[in-house]
C-alpha positions as CSV (number, residue, x, y, z in Angstrom):
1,X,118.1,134.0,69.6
2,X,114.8,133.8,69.1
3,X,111.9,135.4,67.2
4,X,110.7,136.6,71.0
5,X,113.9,138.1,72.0
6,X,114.5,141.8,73.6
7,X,116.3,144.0,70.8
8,X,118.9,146.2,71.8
9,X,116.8,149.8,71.3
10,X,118.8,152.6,69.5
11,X,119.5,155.6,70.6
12,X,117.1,157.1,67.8
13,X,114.5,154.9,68.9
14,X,114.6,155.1,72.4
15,X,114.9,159.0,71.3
16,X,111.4,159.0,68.9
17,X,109.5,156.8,71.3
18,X,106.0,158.1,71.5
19,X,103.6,157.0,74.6
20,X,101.8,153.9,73.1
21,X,99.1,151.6,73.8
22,X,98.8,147.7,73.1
23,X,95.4,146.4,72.0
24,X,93.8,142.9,71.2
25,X,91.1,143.6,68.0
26,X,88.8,140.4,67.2
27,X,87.1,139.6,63.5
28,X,84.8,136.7,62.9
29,X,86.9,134.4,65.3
30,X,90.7,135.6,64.7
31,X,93.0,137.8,66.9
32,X,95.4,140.6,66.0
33,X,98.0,142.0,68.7
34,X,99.1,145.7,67.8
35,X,100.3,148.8,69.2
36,X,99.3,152.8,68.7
37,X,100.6,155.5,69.9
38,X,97.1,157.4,68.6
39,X,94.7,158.9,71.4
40,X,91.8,158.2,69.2
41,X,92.8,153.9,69.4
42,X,89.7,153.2,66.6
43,X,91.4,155.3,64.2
44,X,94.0,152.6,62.8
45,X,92.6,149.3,62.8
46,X,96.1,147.1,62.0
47,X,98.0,145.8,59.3
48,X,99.8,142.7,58.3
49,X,98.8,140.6,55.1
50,X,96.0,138.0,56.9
51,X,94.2,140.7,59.0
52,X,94.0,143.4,56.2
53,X,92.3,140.6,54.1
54,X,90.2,139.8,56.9
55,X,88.9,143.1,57.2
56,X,88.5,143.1,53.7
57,X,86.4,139.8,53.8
58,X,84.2,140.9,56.9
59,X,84.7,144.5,56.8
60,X,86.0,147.1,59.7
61,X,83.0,147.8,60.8
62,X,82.5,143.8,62.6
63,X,86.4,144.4,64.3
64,X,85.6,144.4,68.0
65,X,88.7,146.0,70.4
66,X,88.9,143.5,73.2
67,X,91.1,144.9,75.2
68,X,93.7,148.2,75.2
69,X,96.1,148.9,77.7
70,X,97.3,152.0,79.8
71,X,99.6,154.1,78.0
72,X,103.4,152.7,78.2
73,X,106.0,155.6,78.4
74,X,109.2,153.2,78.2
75,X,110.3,152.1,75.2
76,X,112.1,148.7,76.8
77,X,109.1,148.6,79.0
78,X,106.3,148.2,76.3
79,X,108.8,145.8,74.0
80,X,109.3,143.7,77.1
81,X,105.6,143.0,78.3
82,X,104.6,142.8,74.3
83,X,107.1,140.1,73.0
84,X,105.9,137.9,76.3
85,X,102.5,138.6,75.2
86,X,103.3,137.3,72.2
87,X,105.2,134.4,73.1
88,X,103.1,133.3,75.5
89,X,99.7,133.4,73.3
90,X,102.4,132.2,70.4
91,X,100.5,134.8,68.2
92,X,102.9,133.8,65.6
93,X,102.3,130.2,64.9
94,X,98.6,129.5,66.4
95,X,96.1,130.5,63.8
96,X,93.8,131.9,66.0
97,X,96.2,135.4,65.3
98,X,96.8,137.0,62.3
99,X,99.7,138.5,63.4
100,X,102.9,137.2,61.0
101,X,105.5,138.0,63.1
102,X,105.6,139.2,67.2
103,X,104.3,142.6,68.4
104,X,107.0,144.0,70.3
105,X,105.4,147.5,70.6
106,X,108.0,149.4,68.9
107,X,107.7,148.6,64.9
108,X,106.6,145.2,65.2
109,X,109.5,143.2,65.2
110,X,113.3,142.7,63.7
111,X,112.2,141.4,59.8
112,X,115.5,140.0,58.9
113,X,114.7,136.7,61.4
114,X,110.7,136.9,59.4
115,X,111.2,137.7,55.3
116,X,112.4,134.5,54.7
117,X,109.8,132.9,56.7
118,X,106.5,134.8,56.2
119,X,105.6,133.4,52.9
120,X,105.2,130.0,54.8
121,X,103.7,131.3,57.7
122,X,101.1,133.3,55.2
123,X,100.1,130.5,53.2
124,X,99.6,128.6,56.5
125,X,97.3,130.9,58.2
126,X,95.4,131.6,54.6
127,X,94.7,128.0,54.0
128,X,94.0,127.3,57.8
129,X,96.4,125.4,58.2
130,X,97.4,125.1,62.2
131,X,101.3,126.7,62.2
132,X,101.7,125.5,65.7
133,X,104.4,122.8,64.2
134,X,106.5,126.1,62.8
135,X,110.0,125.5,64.3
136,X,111.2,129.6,64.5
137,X,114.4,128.4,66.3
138,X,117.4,130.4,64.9
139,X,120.1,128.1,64.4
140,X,123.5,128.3,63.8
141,X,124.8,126.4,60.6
142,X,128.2,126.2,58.8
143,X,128.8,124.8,55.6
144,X,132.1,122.6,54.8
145,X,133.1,125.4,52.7
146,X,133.2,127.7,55.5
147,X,129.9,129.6,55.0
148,X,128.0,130.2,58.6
149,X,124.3,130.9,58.3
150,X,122.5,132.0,61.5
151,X,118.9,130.9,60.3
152,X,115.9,129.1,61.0
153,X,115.6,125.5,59.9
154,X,112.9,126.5,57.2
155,X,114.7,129.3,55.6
156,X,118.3,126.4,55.6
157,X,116.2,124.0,53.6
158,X,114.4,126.3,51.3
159,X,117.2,128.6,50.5
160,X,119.8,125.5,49.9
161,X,117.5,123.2,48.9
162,X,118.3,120.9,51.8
163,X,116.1,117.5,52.5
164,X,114.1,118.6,55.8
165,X,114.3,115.2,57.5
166,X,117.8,114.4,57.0
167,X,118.4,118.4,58.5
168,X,116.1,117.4,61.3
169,X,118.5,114.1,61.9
170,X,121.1,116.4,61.9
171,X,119.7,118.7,64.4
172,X,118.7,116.2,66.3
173,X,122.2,114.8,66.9
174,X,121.1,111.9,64.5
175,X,123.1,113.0,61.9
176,X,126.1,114.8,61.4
177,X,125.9,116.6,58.1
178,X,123.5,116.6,55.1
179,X,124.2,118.5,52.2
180,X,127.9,119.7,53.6
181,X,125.9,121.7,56.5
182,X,126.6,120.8,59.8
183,X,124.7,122.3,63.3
184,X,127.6,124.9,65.2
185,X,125.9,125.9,67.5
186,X,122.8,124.2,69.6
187,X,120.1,127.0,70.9
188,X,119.5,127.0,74.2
């Protein structure tokens, strides 16, 4: 699984889905990929950490709308051509886009594969530093006392405290454990 992937809709969602549009807004050289489901599309302007502060910075007034698209009335439709969007423009690591996690046009993404994350992907894109190296692979690790943590390499290391070359050894095949954690599953 990847940050990119489809998510099985709900019934509640499929059920509240309002007819939306997808945009592409531009500020003093950086992206942002949204969604509304507004007629009047200049009335919200985005969100997210890194673009609010760039409006902030440059002011909402200098946001140009590049380009919207016809109204979606699907809600797998819209999530479908949005995540590829995003993937393919990796909106999420280049830091041409302020966007912190992928559009998918629904509510922006599932945050339980991003809160760990964002605060790295945050201070990238605020300093400028080019994210592009940002593995969001979701592994599949187990511990040798039996604890299994489906996660990305970053939030492994940071959250046990794990050395990241010897986990990329082990990822790599290099290795077989470091720090009792061993890979269970290879992503595809």
């Amino acid at each position: 699984m990847t940050i990119y992937d489809t998510q099985v809709l709900s019934e509640r969602t499929i059920k509240n889905f309002k007819p939306t549009r997808l945009y592409i807004r531009e500020l003093c050289g950086m992206y942002y990929f949204g969604k509304s489901s507004s007629r009047d599309i200049n009335w919200y302007y985005g969100s997210g950490t890194v673009w609010t502060k760039r409006i902030q910075k440059y002011g909402k007034e200098n946001i140009r709308t590049l380009w919207i698209s016809d109204w979606y009335y699907c809600p797998h439709e819209i999530q479908e051509v949005a995540l590829h969007f995003s993937k393919e423009n990796k909106i999420v690591e280049s830091k041409l886009w302020a966007n912190l996690r992928p559009e998918n046009g629904l509510d922006g993404g599932d945050l339980s594969l991003f809160r760990s994350e964002k605060a790295k992907i945050t201070r990238a894109k605020q300093i400028g530093v080019n994210a592009a190296n940002y593995d969001n692979t979701v592994y599949t690790f187990m511990h040798k006392t039996g604890i299994i943590e489906i996660t990305t390499r970053m939030t492994l290391i940071n959250k046990y405290n794990v050395s990241p070359s010897n986990l990329s050894s082990v990822i790599s095949g290099h290795r077989s454990t470091v720090n009792g954690w061993k890979l269970l599953i290879i992503p595809e």
